[in-house]
C-alpha positions as CSV (number, residue, x, y, z in Angstrom):
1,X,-153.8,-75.6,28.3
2,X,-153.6,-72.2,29.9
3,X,-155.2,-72.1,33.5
4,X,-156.4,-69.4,36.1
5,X,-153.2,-69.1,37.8
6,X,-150.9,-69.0,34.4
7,X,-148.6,-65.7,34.1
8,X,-147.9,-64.0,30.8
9,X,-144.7,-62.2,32.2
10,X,-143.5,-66.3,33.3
11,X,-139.7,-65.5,31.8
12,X,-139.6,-62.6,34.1
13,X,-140.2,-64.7,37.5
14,X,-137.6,-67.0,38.3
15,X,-138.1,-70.0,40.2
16,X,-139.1,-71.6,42.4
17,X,-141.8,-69.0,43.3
18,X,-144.7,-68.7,45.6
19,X,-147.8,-67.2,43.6
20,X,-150.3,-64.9,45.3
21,X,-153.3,-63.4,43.4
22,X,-155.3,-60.5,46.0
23,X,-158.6,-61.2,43.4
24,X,-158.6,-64.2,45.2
25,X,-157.6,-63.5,48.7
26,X,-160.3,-61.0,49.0
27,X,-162.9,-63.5,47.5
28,X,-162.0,-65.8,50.3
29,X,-162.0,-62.8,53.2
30,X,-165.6,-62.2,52.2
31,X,-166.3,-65.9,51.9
32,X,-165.1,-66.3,56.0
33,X,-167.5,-63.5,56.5
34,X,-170.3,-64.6,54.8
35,X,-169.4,-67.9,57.1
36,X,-170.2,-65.5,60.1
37,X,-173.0,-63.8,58.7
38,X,-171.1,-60.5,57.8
39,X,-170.1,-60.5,61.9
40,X,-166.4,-59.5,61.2
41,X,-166.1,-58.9,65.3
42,X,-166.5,-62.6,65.1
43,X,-164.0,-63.5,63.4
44,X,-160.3,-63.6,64.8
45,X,-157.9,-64.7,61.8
46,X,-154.9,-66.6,62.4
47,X,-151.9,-65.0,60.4
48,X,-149.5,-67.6,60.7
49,X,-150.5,-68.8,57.2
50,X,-150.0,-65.1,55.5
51,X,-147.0,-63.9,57.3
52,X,-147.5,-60.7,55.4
53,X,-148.3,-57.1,56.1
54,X,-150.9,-56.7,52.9
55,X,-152.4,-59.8,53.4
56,X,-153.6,-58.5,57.2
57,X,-154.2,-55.5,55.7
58,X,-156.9,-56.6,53.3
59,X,-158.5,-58.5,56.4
60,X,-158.3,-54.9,57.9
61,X,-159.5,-53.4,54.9
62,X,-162.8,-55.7,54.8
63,X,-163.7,-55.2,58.4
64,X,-161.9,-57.9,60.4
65,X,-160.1,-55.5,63.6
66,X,-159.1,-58.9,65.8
67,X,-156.0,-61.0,64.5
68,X,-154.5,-64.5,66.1
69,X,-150.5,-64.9,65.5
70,X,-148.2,-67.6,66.9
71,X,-145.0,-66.0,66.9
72,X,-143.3,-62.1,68.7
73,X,-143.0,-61.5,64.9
74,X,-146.0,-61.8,63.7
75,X,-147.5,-60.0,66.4
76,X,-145.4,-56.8,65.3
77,X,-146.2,-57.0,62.1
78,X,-149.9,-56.5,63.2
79,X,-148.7,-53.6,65.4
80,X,-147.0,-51.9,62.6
81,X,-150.3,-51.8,60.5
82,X,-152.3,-50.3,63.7
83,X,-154.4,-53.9,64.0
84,X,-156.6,-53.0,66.7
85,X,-156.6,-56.6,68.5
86,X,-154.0,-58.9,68.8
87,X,-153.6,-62.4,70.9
88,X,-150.6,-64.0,70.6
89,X,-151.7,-67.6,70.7
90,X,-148.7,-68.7,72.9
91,X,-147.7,-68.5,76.4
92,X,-144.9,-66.6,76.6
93,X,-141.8,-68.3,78.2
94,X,-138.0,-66.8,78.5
95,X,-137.2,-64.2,76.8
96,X,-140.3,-64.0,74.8
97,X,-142.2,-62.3,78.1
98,X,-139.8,-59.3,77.6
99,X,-140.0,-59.2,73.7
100,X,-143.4,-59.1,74.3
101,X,-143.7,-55.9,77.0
102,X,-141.3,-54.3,74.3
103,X,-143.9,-54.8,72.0
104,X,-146.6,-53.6,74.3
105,X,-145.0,-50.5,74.7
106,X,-144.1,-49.7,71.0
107,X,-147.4,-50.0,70.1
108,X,-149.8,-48.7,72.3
109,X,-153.1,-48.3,69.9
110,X,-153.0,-52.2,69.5
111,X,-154.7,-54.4,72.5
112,X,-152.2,-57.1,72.9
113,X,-152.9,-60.0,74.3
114,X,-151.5,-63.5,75.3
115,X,-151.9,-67.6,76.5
116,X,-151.3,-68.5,79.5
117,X,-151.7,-72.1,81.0
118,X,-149.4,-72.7,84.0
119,X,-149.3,-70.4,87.5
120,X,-145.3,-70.2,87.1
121,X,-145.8,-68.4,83.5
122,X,-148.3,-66.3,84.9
123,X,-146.2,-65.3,87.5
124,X,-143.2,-64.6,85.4
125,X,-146.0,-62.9,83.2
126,X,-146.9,-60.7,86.4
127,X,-143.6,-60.3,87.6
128,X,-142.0,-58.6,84.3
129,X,-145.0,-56.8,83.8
130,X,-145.3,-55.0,87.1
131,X,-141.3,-54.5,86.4
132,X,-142.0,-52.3,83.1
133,X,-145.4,-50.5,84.4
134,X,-147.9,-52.8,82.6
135,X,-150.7,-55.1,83.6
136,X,-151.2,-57.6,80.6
137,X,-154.5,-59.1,79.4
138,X,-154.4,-62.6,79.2
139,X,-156.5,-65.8,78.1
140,X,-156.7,-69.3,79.9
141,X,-155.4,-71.6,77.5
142,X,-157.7,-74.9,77.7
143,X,-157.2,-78.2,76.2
144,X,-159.9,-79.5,74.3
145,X,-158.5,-82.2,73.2
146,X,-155.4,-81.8,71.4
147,X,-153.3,-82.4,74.1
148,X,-150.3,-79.9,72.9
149,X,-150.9,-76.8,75.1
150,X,-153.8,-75.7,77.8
151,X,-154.9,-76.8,81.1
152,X,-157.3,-79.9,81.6
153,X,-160.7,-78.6,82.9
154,X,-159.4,-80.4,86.6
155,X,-157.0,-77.4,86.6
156,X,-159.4,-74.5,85.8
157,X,-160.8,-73.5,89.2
158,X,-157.0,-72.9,90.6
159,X,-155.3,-71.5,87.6
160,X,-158.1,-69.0,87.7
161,X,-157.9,-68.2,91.3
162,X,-153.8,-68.0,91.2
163,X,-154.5,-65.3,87.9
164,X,-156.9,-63.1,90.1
165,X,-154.3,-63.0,93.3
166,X,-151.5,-62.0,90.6
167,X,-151.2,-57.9,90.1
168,X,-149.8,-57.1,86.6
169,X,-152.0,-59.6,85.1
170,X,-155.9,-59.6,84.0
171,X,-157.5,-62.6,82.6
172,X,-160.5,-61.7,79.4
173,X,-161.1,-64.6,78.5
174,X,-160.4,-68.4,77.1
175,X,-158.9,-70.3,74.7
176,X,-159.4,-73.8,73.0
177,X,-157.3,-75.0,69.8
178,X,-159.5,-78.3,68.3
179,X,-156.4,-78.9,65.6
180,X,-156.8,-82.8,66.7
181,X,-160.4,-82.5,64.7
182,X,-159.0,-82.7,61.4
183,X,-161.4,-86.0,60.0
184,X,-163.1,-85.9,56.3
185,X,-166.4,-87.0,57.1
186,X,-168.5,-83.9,57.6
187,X,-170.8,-84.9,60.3
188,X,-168.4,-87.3,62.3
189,X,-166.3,-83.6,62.4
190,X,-169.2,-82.0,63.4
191,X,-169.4,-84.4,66.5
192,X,-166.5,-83.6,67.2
193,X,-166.6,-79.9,66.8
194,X,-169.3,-80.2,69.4
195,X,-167.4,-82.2,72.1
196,X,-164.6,-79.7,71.6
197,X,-167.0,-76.6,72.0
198,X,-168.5,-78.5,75.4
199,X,-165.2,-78.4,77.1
200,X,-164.4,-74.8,76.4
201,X,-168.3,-73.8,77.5
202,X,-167.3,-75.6,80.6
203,X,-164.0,-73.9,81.3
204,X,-165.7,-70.4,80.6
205,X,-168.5,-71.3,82.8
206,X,-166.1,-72.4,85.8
207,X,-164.0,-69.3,85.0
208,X,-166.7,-66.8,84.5
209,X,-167.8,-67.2,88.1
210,X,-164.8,-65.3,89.5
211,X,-165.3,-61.8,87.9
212,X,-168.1,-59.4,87.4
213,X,-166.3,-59.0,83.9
214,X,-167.4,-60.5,80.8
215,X,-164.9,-63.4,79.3
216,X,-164.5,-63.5,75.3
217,X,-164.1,-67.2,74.1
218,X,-162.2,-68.1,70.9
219,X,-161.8,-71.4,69.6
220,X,-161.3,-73.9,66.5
221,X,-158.9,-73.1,63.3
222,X,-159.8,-74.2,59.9
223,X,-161.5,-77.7,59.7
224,X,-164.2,-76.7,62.7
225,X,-164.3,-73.0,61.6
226,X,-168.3,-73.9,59.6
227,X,-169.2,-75.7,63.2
228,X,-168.2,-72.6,65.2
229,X,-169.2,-70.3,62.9
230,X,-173.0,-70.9,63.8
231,X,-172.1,-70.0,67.6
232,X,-172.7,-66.4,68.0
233,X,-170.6,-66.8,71.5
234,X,-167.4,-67.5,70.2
235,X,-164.8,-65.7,68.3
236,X,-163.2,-67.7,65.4
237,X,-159.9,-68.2,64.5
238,X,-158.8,-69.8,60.8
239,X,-156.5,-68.9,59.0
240,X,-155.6,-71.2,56.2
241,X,-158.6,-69.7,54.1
242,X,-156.7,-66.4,52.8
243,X,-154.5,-69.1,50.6
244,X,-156.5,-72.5,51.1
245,X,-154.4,-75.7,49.7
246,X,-155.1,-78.7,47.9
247,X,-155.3,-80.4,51.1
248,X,-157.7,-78.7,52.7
249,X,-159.5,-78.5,49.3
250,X,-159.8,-82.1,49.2
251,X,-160.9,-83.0,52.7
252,X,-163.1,-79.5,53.7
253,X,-165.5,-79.3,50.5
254,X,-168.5,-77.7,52.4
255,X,-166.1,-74.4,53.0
256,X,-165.7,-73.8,48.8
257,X,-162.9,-71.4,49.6
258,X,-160.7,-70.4,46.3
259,X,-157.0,-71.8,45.3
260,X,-154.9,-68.0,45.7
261,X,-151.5,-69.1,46.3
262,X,-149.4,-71.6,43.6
263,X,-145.7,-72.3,43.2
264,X,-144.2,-72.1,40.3
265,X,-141.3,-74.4,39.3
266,X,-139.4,-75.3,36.4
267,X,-137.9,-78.3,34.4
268,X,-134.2,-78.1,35.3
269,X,-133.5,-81.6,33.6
270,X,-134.7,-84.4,31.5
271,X,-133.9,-87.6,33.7
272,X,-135.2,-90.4,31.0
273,X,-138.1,-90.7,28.6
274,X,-140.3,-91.3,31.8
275,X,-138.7,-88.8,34.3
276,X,-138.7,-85.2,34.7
277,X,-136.3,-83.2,37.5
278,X,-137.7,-79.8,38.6
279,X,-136.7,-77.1,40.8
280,X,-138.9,-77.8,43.5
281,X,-137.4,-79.4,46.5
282,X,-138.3,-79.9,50.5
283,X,-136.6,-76.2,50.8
284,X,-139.3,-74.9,48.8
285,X,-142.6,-76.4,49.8
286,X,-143.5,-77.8,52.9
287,X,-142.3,-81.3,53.7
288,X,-143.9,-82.6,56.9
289,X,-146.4,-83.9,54.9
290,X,-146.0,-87.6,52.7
291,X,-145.9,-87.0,49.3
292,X,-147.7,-85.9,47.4
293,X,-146.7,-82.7,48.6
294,X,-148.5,-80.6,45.8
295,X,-150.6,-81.2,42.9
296,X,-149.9,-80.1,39.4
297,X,-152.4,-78.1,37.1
298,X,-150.6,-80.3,34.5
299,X,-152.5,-83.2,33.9
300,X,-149.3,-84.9,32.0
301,X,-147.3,-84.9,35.2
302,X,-148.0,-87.9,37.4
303,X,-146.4,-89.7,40.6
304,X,-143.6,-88.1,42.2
305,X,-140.9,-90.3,42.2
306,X,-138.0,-88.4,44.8
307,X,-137.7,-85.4,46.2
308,X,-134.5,-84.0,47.9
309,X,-133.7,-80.1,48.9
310,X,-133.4,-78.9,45.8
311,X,-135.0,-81.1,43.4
312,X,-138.1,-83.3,43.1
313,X,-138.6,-86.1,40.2
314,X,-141.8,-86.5,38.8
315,X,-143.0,-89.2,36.1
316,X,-144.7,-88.4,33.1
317,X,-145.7,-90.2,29.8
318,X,-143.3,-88.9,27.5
319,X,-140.6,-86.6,28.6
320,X,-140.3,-85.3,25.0
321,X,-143.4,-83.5,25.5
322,X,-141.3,-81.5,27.6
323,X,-138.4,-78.9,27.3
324,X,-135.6,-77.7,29.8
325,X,-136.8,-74.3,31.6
326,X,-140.5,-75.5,31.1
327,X,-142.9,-73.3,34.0
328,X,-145.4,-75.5,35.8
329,X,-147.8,-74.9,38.2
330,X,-148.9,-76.9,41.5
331,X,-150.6,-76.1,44.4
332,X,-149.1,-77.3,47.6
333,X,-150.9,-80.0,50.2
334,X,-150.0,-77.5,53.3
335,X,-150.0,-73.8,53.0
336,X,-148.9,-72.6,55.9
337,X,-145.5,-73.6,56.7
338,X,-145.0,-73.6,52.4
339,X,-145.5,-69.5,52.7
340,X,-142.6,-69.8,55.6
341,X,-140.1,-70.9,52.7
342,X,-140.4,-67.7,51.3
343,X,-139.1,-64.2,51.9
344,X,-141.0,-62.8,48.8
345,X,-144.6,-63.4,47.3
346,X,-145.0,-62.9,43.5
347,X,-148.1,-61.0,42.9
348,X,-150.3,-61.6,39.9
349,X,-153.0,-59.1,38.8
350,X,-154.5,-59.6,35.8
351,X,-152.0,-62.9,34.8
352,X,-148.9,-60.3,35.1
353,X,-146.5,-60.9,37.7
354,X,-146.4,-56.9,38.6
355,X,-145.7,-57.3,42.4
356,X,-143.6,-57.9,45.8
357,X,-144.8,-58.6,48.9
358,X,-142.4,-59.3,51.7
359,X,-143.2,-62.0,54.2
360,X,-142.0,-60.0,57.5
361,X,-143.0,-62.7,59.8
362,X,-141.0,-65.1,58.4
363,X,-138.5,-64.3,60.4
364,X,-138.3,-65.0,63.9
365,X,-137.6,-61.5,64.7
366,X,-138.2,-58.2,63.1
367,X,-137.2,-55.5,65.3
368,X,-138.8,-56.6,68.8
């Protein structure tokens, strides 16, 4: 039975292939903004899901000026499509501090931004910066509870103090990632959500003290982007929405955002009357997960048996039912680092594969 994300043009798409459809992606940029009540200077997307220059520049196209990225890479791709905003999620260590001046420098109509959380990188920060003839912005990254990045709220005062003494180095704001609130109970992440937002209140209030200048705070990703969302104070940061994914599907109900990326795999061999091999192995969707690791449109394909780098073996009910070269469909349980196994995105308009996008970011370096 044909489905939503089926291709007429399927013999002209090899496999495996990562499945984008823009009707979709747009549907689920104006659903994040109907999130924040059409307030697109609220919302700061996260591109580490898209990776992709078209992608951003539909956000762009719908409003949204401020981007979040993880990575020097992504960060240039947002420079090269003139994003106005741009905070690099990270604190900069190594030789990352002087890809990012570089970057600064090349692109001087987008705001660039970055993490810091320890006085030795923000004096590394300063140092290099004062070096090249440029004072960077930077936010205090505060743990909220993760406990992966960001100083405790103990810390705040004299991080903040050390920043102000520093030349080559401005602080705007702060920063809290809540990607330990991940539960499937809606309220009991709604607690949460709340305990999360308490701490980075706290750290703003302690930090706003020190300067006359107004601090922006941005916190949360995708699972406490509806709790956030009602806080006119913060800026919010998901990014998993462009694409969404059967796991988040499953688990974050309330945020209804649409299915808009599939991979497409094939029947490479018929294993038994019971078994069915396919071309979709751990190089081709992301495997940090247990299985399973995506879910088939195909109702006849059930448990998935093994899955190795090129191949994955799935059970059905009667492999004769099946040919070799047969196209199926699944969505994958984790977007994100699924895009990263792909330099290419097939695009679908109108159920014809008719288009390329190229995921830049990919790559841990472009040009910078």
């Amino acid at each position: 039975m044909e489905t939503w994300c089926h291709i007429h043009n399927i013999d002209q798409v090899d496999s495996p292939a990562l499945l984008v459809y823009p009707d979709r992606i747009v549907k689920n940029i104006d659903r994040a903004l109907h999130f924040v009540h059409g307030r697109a200077d609220r919302l700061r997307p996260h591109i580490k899901t898209n990776k992709c220059r078209e992608v951003c520049q539909l956000m762009i196209d719908r409003g949204i000026t401020k981007f979040k990225c993880a990575t020097i890479a992504e960060a240039e791709l947002l420079g090269v499509i003139g994003a106005k905003d741009v905070l690099l999620a990270y604190q900069p260590v190594g030789p990352k501090i002087d890809r990012f001046l570089n970057l600064i420098a090349a692109f001087p109509d987008t705001h660039f931004s970055c993490l810091v959380d320890h006085v030795v990188a923000a004096q590394e920060i300063s140092k290099r910066g004062l070096a090249k003839g440029i004072c960077i912005d930077v936010y205090l990254d505060v743990n909220i509870g993760m406990g992966r990045t960001g100083v405790p709220l103990e810390g705040i005062e004299r991080l903040t103090m050390d920043i102000h003494l520093l030349d080559g180095i401005q602080l705007i704001g702060v920063h809290g990632y809540d990607g330990h609130i991940h539960d499937k109970d809606y309220q009991l992440r709604e607690k949460q959500c709340q305990r999360s937002y308490r701490l980075l209140e706290t750290a703003y209030l302690m930090t706003q003290v020190s300067t006359s200048k107004p601090l922006t705070k941005v916190i949360g990703g995708s699972p406490s982007f509806p709790f956030h969302a009602e806080r006119t104070d913060v800026e919010c940061s998901p990014g998993t929405f462009v694409f969404w994914d059967f796991g988040y599907a499953e688990n974050y109900t309330e945020q209804d955002f649409m299915l808009a990326a599939v991979l497409l795999t094939r029947v490479v061999s018929i294993v038994d009357h019971r078994h069915l091999c396919l071309d979709l192995g751990y190089k081709s969707v992301a495997c940090e997960s247990p299985q399973p690791r995506v879910k088939f449109f195909d109702s006849r394909i059930g448990e998935i048996k093994m899955q190795s780098e090129e191949h994955l073996v799935v059970e059905v009910t009667d492999s004769a039912q099946f040919n070799l070269g047969d196209a199926l469909y699944a969505v994958p349980r984790h977007i994100c680092p699924t895009v990263a196994c792909y330099g290419e995105l097939q695009v679908v308009h109108e159920r014809q594969a008719d288009q390329i996008w190229t995921v830049y970011a990919r790559n841990k370096k472009i040009n910078y």
